[in-house]
N, C-alpha and C positions, 0 to 999 in steps of 0.2 A: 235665520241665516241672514246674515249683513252683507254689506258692501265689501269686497277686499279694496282697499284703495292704497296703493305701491308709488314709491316719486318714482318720477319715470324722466331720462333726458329732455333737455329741449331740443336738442339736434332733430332726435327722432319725431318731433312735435314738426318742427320745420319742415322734414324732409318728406312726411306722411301726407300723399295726397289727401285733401278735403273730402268730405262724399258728396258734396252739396246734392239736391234736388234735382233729378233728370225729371223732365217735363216732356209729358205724350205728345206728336204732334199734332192731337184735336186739343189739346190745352193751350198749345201755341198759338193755332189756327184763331181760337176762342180770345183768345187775350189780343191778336193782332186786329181782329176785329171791334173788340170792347174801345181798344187807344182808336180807331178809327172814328168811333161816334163822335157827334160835334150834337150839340147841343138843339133839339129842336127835330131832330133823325132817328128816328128807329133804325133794326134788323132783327129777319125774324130767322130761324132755324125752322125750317121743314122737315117735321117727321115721317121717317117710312113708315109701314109695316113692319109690327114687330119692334119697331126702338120703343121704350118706355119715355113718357114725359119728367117722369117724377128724377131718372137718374140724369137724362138730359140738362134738365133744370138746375139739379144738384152742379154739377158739371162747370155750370155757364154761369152758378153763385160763386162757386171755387175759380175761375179763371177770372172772373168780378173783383176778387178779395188778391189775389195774386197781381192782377192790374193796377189795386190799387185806389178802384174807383166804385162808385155805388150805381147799383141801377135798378130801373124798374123794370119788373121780368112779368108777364101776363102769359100765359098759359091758354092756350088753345084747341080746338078739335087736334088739326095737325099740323100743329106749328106752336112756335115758343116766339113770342116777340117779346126785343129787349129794347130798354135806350136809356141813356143817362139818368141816375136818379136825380134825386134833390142834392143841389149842393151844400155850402155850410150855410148853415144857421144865420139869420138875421140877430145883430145885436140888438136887446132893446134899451132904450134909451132910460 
């Protein structure tokens, strides 16, 4: 079974809302915190009871790659600390 692919107007291309990306507010929370680090600053996320590190973690790589920026993520009893990663590459000569 294939693809049916039909021309279809461009009116309706125009007129047709986007879906784009709705983002959770602990993704925003996460991201508005990542743009906050300045270089040389951690933050850490405290776990309750009951939250999982691993999906946490996951979470805070996903709002990292959405931000745009790299960072170092350490994993702790209860708590997640993050902060800037490495920036680019040194060129060598």
């Amino acid at each position: 079974m294939g693809l049916n692919i039909v021309d279809a107007d461009i009116k309706d291309l125009k007129q047709s809302r986007s879906r784009g990306r709705v983002r959770s507010a602990e993704t925003k929370a996460l991201v508005e915190a990542i743009d906050s680090l300045t270089p040389g600053k951690a933050k850490a996320i405290s776990l309750t009871p009951g939250q999982d590190a691993a999906k946490i973690r996951a979470k805070l790589a996903y709002a990292a790659k959405v931000a745009g920026k790299k960072l170092k993520i350490v994993v702790e009893d209860d708590r997640i600390l993050f902060a800037r990663g490495p920036g680019r590459p040194r060129k060598r000569a």
